[in-house]
Each structure stands twice: as structure tokens, then as C-alpha cells.
C-alpha positions in Angstrom: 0.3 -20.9 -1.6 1.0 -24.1 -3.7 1.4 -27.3 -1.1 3.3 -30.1 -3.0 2.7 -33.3 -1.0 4.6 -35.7 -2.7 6.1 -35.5 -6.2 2.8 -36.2 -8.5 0.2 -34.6 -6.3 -0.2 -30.8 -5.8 -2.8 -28.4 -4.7 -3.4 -25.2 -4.1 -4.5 -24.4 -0.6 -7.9 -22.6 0.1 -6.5 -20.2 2.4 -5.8 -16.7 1.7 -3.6 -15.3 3.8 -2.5 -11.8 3.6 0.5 -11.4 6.6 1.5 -7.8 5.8 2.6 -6.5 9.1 0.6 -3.2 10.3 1.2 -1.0 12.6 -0.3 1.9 14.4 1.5 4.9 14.8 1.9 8.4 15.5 1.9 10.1 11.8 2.5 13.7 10.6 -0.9 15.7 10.6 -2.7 15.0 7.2 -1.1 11.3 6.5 -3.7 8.9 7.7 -1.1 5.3 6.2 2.1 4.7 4.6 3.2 2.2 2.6 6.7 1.4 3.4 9.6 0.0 0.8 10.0 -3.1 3.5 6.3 -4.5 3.2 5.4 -2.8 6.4 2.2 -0.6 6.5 1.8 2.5 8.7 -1.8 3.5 10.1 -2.6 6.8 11.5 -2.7 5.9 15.3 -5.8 8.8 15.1 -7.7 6.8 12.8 -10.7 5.1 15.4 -12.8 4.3 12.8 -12.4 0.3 12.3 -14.0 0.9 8.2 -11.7 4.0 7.8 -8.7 1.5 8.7 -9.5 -1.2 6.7 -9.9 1.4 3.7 -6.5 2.7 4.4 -5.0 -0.4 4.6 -6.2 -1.8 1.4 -5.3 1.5 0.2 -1.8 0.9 1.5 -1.7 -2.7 0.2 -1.8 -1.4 -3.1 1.5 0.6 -2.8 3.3 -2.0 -1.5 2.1 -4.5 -4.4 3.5 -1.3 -6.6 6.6 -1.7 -5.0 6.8 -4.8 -5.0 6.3 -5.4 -9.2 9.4 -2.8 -9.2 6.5 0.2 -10.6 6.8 2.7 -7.2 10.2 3.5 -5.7 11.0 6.6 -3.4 13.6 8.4 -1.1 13.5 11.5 0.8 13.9 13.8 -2.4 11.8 11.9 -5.3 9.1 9.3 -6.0 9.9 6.8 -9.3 7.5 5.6 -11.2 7.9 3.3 -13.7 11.3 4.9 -14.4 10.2 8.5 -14.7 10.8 10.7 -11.2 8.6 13.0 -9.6 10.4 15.4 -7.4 8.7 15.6 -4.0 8.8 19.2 -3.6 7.1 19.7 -6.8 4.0 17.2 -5.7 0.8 17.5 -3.8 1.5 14.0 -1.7 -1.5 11.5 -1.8 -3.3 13.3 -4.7 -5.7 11.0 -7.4 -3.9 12.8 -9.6 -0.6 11.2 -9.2 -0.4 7.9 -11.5 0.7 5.6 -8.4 -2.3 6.8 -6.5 -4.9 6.9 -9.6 -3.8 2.8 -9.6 -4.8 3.1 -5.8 -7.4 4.8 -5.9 -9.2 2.8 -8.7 -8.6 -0.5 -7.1 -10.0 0.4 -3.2 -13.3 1.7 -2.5 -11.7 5.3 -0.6 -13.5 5.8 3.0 -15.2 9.2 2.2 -12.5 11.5 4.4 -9.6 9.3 2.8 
């Protein structure tokens, strides 16, 4: 966050503030967070474990940076990725394997079940 306080002076402020909303909620068996197209993030309402959270949500964080830079796109049927679609019914959901989640993946440090 720039603050401009008068026309010849700027700074950039020391705070760092990440106001994602998340929520807790009941999820489908096997999805422990969801990164939503509306900067919303989904949390397992299972999920006890304080570190497990946090490791989901930076998790999560990542897919909605992805959608964000335009890279990750999806609707009931397909996931896009950087213009090339991956039908859903053809794809193991959540996999390392997929490129969206290798990015993922590679930038968190996964909780061991996650």
C-alpha cells in the first residue's frame, strides 16, 4: 500500500496486510480448502489443527493469486490454465501433478496430511 501525503512526498507503509476473507465451512469429504473465483477462501470446518489451517490457507492464497494474474479459471465442467483446459472429469482434483497445484505446492510448505 503506497500512502501519498501530499504531492512530493510518498511512502510505502510498513504494514502488510493480507484481508482475504476466510471462512470455515462444511466441505465435501476429502477437500480440506477452496480457493474461490471471488477472493474468498473456504476451510474445511474439520480441520482443528491451527498449523494444518494456516498451511491450507497459504495453500489457498496461492490459487487465488493464480486467479487473480488471469493464469487459473474454472466452472463446473473444466479448469483453464493459462489458456489450455483440463476437463474435470478427466482429473484427479488437488493432485501435485496438476501445473496450477505444482505452483502451489512449490510455493507453501504442505502440512504433512495436506
Amino acid at each position: 500500500m503506497r500512502i501519498n501525503l501530499s504531492k512530493r512526498f510518498t511512502m510505502d507503509s510498513p504494514l502488510k496486510m493480507d484481508n482475504t476473507p476466510v471462512y470455515q465451512v462444511d466441505l465435501d469429504e476429502g477437500i480440506l480448502g477452496k480457493g474461490n473465483k471471488n477472493g474468498t477462501i473456504l476451510v474445511s470446518d474439520k480441520i482443528t489443527d491451527p498449523e494444518e489451517r494456516e498451511s491450507i490457507i497459504k495453500h489457498e492464497r496461492i490459487h487465488v493469486d493464480q486467479v487473480k494474474r488471469g493464469d487459473l479459471d474454472y466452472d463446473d465442467e473444466n479448469v483453464y490454465w493459462k489458456g489450455k483446459t483440463y476437463p474435470r472429469s478427466e482429473m484427479n482434483e488437488g493432485s501435485p501433478d496438476l501445473p496450477w497445484e505444482k505452483e502451489a505446492y512449490s510455493k507453501t510448505d504442505p502440512f504433512e496430511k495436506y
